[in-house]
C-alpha atoms as one frame of an Amber mdcrd trajectory, in Angstrom:
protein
  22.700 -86.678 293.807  24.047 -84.697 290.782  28.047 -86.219 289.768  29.897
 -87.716 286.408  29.061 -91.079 286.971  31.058 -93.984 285.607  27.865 -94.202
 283.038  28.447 -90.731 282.446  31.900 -90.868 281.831  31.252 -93.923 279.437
  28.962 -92.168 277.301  28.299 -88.659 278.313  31.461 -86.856 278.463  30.727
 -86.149 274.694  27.150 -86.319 272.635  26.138 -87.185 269.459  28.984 -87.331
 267.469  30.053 -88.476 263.572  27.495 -91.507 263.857  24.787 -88.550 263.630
  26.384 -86.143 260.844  24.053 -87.204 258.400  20.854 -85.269 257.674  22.136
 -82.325 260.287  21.358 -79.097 258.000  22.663 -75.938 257.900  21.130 -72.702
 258.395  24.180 -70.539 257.362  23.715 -68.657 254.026  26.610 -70.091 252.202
  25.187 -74.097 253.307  28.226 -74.833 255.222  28.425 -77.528 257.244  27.154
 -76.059 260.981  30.294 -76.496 263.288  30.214 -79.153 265.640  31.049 -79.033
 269.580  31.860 -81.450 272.537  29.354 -81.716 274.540  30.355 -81.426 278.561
  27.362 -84.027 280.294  26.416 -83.665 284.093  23.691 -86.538 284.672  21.632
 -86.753 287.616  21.204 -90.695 288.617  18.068 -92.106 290.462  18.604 -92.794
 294.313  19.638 -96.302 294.564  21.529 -96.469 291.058  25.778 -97.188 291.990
  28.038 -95.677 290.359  29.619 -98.954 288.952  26.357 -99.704 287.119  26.296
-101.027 283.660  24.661 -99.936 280.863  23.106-102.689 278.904  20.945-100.777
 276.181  19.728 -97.490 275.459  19.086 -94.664 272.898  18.954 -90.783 272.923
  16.593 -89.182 270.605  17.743 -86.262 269.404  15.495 -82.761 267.580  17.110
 -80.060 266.232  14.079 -77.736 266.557  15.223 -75.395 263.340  15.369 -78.314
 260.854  13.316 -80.896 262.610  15.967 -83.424 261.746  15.523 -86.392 264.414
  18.660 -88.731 265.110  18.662 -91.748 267.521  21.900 -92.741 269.067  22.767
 -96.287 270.426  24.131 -96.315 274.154  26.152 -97.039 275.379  28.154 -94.262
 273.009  31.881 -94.022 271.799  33.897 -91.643 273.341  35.177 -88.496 271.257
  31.265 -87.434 269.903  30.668 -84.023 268.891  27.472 -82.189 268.270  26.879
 -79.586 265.234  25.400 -76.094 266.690  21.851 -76.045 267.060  18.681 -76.105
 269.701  17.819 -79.566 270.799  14.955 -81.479 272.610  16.815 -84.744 273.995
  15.012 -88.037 275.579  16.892 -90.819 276.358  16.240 -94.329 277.652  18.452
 -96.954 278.815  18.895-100.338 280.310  21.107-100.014 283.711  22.540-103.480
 285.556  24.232-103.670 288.603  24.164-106.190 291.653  22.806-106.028 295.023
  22.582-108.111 297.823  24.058-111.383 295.853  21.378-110.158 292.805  21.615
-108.576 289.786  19.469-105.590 289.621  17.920-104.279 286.397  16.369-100.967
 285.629  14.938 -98.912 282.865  15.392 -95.137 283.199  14.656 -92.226 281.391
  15.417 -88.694 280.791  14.491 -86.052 279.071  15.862 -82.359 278.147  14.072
 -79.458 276.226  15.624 -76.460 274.409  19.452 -77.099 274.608  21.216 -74.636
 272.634  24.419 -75.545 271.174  26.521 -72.778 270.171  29.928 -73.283 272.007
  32.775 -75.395 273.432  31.735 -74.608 277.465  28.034 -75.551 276.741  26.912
 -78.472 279.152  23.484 -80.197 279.372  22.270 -82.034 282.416  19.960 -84.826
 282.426  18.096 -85.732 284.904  17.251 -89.895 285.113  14.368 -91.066 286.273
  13.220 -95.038 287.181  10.334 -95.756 284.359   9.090 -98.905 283.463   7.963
 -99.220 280.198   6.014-102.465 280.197   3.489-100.730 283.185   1.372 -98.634
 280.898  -1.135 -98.399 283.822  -0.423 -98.382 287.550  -2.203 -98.016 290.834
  -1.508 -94.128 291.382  -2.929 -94.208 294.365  -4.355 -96.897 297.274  -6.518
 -96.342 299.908  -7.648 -99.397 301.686  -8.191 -98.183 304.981 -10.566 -96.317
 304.889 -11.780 -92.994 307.352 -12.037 -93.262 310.918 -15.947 -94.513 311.964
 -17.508 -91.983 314.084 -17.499 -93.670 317.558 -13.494 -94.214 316.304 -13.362
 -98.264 316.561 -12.454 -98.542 313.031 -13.210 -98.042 309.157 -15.437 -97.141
 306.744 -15.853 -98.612 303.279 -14.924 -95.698 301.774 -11.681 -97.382 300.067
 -10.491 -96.869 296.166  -8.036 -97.135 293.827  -6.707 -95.169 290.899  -5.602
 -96.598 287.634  -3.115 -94.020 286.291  -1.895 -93.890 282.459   1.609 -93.789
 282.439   2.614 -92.965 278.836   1.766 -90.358 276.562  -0.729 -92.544 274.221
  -4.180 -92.953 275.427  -4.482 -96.661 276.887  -8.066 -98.276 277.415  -8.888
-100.577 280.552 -11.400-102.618 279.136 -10.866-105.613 280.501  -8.760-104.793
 283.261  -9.139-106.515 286.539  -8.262-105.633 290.169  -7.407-108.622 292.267
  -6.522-108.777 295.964  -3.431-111.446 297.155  -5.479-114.407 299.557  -2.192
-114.638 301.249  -1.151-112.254 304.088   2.025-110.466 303.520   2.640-110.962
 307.269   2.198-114.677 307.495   4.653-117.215 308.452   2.773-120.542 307.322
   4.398-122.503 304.906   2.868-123.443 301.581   3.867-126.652 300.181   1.624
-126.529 296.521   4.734-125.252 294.293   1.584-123.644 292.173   0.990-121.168
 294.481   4.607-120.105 295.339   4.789-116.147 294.258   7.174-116.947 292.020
   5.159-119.332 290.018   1.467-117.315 290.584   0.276-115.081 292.231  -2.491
-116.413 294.666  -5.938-114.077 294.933  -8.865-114.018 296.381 -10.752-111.693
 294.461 -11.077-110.756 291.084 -13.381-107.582 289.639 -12.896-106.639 285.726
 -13.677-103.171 283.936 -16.278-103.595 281.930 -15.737-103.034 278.090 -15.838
-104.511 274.330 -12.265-103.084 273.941 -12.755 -99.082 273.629 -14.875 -98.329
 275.554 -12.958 -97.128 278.514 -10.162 -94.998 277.139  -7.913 -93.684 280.055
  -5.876 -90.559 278.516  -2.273 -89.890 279.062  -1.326 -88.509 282.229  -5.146
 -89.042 283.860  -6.742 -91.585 286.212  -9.892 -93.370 286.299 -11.395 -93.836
 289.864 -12.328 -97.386 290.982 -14.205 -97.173 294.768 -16.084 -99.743 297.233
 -19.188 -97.284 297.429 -19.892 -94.437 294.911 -21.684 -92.140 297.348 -20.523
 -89.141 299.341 -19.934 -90.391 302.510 -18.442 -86.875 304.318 -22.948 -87.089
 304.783 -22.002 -89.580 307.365 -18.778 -89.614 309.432 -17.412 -85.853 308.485
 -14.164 -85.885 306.631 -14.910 -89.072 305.117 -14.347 -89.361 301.048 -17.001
 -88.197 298.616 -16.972 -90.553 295.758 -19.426 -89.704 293.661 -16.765 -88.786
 291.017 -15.722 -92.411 290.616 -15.544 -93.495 287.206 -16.517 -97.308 288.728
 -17.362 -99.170 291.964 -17.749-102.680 293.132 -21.108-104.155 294.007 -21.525
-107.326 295.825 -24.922-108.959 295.907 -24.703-109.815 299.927 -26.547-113.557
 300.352 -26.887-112.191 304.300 -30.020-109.925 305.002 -28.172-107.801 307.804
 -25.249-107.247 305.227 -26.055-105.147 302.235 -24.046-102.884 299.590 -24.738
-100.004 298.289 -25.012 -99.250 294.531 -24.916 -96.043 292.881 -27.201 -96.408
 289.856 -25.080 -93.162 288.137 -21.523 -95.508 288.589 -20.770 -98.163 286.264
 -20.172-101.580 288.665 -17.296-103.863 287.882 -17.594-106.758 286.613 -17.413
-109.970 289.660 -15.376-112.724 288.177 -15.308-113.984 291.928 -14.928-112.812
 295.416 -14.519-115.429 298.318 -16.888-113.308 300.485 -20.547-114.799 300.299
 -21.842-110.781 301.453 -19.418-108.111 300.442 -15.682-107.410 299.621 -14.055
-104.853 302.160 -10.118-104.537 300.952  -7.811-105.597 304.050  -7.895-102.112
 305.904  -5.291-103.180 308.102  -2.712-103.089 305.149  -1.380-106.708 304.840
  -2.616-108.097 301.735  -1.048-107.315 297.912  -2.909-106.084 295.045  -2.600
-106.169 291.294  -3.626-104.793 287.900  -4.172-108.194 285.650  -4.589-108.125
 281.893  -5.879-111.588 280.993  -4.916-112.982 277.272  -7.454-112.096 274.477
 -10.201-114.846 274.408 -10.408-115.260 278.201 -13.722-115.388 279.721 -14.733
-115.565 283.625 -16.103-119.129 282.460 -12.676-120.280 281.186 -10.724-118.608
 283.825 -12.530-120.110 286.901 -12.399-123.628 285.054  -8.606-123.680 284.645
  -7.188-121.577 287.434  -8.531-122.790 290.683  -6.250-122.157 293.668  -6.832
-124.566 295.939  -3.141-125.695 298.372  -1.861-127.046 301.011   0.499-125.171
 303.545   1.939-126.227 307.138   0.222-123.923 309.955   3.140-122.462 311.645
   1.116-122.216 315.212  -0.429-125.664 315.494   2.189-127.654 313.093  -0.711
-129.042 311.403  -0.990-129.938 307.575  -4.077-127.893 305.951  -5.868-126.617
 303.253  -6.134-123.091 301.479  -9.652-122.746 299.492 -11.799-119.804 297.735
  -8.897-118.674 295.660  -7.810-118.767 292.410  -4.220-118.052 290.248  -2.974
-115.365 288.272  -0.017-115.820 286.152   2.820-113.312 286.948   3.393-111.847
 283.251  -0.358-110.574 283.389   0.036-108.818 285.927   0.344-105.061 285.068
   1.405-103.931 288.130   1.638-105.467 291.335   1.752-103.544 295.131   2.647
-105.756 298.567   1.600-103.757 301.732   2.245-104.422 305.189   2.987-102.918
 308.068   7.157-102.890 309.383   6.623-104.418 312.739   4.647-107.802 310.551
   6.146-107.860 307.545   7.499-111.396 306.722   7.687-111.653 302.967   5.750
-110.671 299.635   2.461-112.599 298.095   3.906-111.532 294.743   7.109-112.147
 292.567   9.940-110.340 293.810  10.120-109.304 289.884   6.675-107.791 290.546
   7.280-105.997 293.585  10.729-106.715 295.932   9.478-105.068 298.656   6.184
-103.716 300.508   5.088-100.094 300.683   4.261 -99.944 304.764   1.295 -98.017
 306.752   3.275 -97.805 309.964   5.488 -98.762 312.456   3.108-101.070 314.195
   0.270-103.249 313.512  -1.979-101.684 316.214  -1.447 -97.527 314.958  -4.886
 -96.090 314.507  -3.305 -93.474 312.712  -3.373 -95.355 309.392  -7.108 -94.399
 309.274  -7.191 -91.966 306.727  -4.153 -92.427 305.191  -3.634 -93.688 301.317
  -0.501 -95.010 299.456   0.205 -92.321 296.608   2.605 -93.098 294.030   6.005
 -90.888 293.753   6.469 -88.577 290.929   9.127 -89.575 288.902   9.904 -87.162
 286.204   8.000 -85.223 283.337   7.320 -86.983 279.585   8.219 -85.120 276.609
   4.754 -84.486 275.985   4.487 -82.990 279.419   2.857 -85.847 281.100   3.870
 -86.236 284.672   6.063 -90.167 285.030   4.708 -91.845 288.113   7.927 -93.817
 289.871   7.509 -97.465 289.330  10.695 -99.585 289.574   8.863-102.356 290.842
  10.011-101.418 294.510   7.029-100.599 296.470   9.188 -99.591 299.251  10.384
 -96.285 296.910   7.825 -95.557 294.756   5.055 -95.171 297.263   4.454 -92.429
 300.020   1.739 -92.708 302.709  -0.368 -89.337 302.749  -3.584 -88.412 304.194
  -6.360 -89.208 301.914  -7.935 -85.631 302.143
């Protein structure tokens, strides 16, 4: 969707003007100042950005690659800018509001341009805006709670996983980082009457497994992943086409109080941490897709022992098929500005609302039509691609809207 938007028109139409003139250098041999140019803009806006939208904040950062000079410019920008003649790398951010569906909606985006020569009056430079969320340094690149299709074809494995995918250019360690599944059902119609546990206050979970660390020890480097599965083992030795994951970087181990229920632990795979799991045997993600997940980072100073004494999760909620008042145990709270990054899932036919904030996630990313398709078997959630860092790091899409940054894909 490539036009001169009303953003562009406020602050694009020209680039970089007087407010940037000093420390611009010359390269002519008499010093001269290097002539400057207006600067003809055609920006690119995200799907889902209007036309009308405002711009609340922003910068472009601008490199002349000769002299290395490097300006910043406040958005939104006067009108009547002009650029002095040069070759440019350009990134910009910027704040965008604009309202939807009685809301007001607000985004961070980001661009980025390399290698814009300057040198005349018709030269134009597009930039291309992407969503980007700068507070999500990590985010679930890719979900796969399903698992492959058994052999006799009934249901599941347990060979489900997540990635944890660095989303900046600096390296970012996950010690300490926990993966939590929602207790509530994204599908459910009960009504829960504790104001605690309202998604808006907490989010609700019934799990709760932490990266092991003392702070550096588990460095996860700019545009990479680390691998977090149920079972570390190759299981394509079983069912064929299954997952092999004895590349994980981590997996979960439960230490089953039933005989007839056992994990399996990879000695070679570091095990996460169990802060607590409401299963008394093992934790199997929701394979049929209608719980909601979340990266947590507690504060500095928290311990499983503090946690689990001050968080406890217990409500009460009307049963919307019997009418009856009851109660909601083996869960525990997580406040919403811990939470990294936050993914509702569901399928379209059940959806009813989210488990977490709508500032979270204001949406669901959905497995299918219907709650009974096989076909999810298989099938993961992988993150869009949103755009390319200046350091060449590919941008996952995270704009807190499940329902666009995700795409369902087959896990092979």
């Amino acid at each position: 969707m490539t036009h001169f938007t009303r953003i562009g028109r406020l602050f694009f139409n020209a680039l970089v003007a007087g407010v940037i003139s000093a420390g611009f250098v010359s390269c002519s041999d008499d010093d001269s100042p290097a002539p400057r140019y207006p600067l003809a803009i055609s920006d690119t806006m995200p799907e889902g950005v209007p036309s009308t939208a405002a711009v609340t904040s922003g910068s472009l950062v601008l490199t002349e690659l000769n002299t290395r000079v490097v300006s910043e410019i406040q958005l939104p920008m006067p009108e009547g800018t002009a650029i002095p003649a040069g070759t440019y790398n350009v990134e910009g951010n910027m704040t965008v509001k604009y309202p939807s569906d009685g809301a007001q909606i607000e985004r961070s985006l980001r661009a980025v341009a390399s290698q814009v020569v300057i040198s005349s009056t018709a030269q134009s430079l597009s930039l291309n805006w992407f969503y980007y969320n700068p507070e999500n340094t990590l985010v679930f690149g890719e979900i796969y709670v399903t698992g492959s299709l058994n052999a006799k074809g009934t249901g599941g494995l347990y060979d489900s996983y997540f990635t944890i995918y660095n989303n900046t250019d600096e390296v970012i360690y996950a010690d300490g980082l926990a993966i939590v599944e929602g207790k509530l059902l994204n599908s459910s119609t009960d009504q829960i009457l504790t104001p605690a546990n309202d998604p808006e206050a907490h989010f609700t979970v019934q799990t709760v497994y932490v990266i092991p660390g003392s702070g550096n020890d588990v460095p996860v480097l700019p545009g990479e992943s680390i691998k977090i599965a149920d079972q570390a083992i190759d299981w394509s030795t079983q069912v064929a086409g299954a997952l092999d994951h004895t590349d994980a970087d981590f997996e979960w181990y439960d230490n089953s109080s039933s005989a007839s229920v056992k994990d399996t632990d990879n000695p070679m795979v570091t095990n996460l941490d169990k802060w607590y799991s409401y299963s008394p045997t093992i934790w199997i993600p929701n394979n049929q897709c209608l719980k909601s997940y979340a990266l947590v980072r507690f504060p500095e100073g928290t311990t499983v022992e503090s946690y689990l004494a001050n968080y406890d999760g217990t409500y009460k909620y009307i049963n919307t098929v019997t009418g009856t008042e009851m109660n909601g145990t083996k869960c525990y709270l997580i406040e919403n500005d811990w939470i990294l990054d936050g993914v509702n899932l569901c399928n379209d036919e059940q959806w009813v609302k989210g488990t977490l904030a709508t500032s979270v996630d204001m949406s669901y990313a959905s497995i299918s039509t219907k709650k009974s398709d096989v076909n999810r078997f298989g099938k993961k959630f992988a993150r869009k691609v949103s755009g390319v860092s200046p350091e060449g790091h590919v941008v996952l899409k995270d704009t807190n809207d499940s329902a666009a940054d995700f795409e369902v894909v087959n896990a092979r």
